[in-house]
N, C-alpha and C positions, 0 to 999 in steps of 0.2 A: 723895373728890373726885368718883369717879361720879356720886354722888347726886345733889351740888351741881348740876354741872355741867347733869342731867337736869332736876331744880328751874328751874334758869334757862332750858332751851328750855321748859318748857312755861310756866313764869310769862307769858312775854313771848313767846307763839305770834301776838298778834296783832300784835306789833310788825314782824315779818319774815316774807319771801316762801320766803327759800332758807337754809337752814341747813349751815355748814360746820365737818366735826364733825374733829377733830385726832386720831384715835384707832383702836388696831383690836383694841380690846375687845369680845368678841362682847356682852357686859353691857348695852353700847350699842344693839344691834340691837330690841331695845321701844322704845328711844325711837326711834333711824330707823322703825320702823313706824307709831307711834304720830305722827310727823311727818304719813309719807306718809298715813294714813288722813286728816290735815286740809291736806290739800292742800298740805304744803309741800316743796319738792326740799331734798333732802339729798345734800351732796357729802361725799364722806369721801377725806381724806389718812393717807397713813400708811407703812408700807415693807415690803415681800414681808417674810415669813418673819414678821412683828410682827402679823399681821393676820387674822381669823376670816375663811373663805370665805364663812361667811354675810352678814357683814357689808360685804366687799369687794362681791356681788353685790345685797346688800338697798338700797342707798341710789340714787341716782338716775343717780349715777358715781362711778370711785374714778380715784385720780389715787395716783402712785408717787410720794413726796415724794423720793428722787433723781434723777425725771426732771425734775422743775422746774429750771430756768436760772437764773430771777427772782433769786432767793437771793443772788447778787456773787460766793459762791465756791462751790467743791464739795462737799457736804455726807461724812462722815465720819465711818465709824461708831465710835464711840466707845469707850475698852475697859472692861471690866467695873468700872472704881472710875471714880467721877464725882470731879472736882478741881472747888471752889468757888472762884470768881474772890474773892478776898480783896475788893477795892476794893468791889464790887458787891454782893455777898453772894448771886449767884446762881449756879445750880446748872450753868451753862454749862459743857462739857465745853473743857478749855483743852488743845491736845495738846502743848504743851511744860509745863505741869505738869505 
């Protein structure tokens, strides 16, 4: 999924100004550099303890994804065995499964 993911900011570098990365893989930190060397900001979210200092510090800013509000409810870290929503088929952690 890293790879992909690398693949598609730089496919499509001229499409966008400011790149906002969901991650705090330090694996990541070539391509935030590899951004910043062509001129683009790179935001990085992600959550203390989940996250490379290099990486927290390498990007343009990092934002704590529990301190965002936006979200409707509390975010909540989820415990070790992920429950897949039947209906959906996605990987949403549900806490009453």
């Amino acid at each position: 999924m890293d790879v992909e993911i690398t693949i598609d900011f730089v496919e499509k570098i001229d499409d966008y100004d400011t790149a906002f990365l969901f991650s705090g893989d330090v694996d990541f930190l070539a391509l935030v550099n590899y951004l910043k060397k062509h001129g683009k900001k790179t935001y990085i979210f992600s959550t203390a303890g989940n996250i490379s200092n290099e990486l927290k510090t390498g990007g343009s800013g990092y934002f704590e994804l529990k301190d965002i509000r936006c979200w409707g409810k509390d975010l909540i870290r989820r415990k070790n065995k992920t429950t897949l929503n039947k209906e959906d088929g996605s990987g949403m952690y549900d806490p009453h499964g």
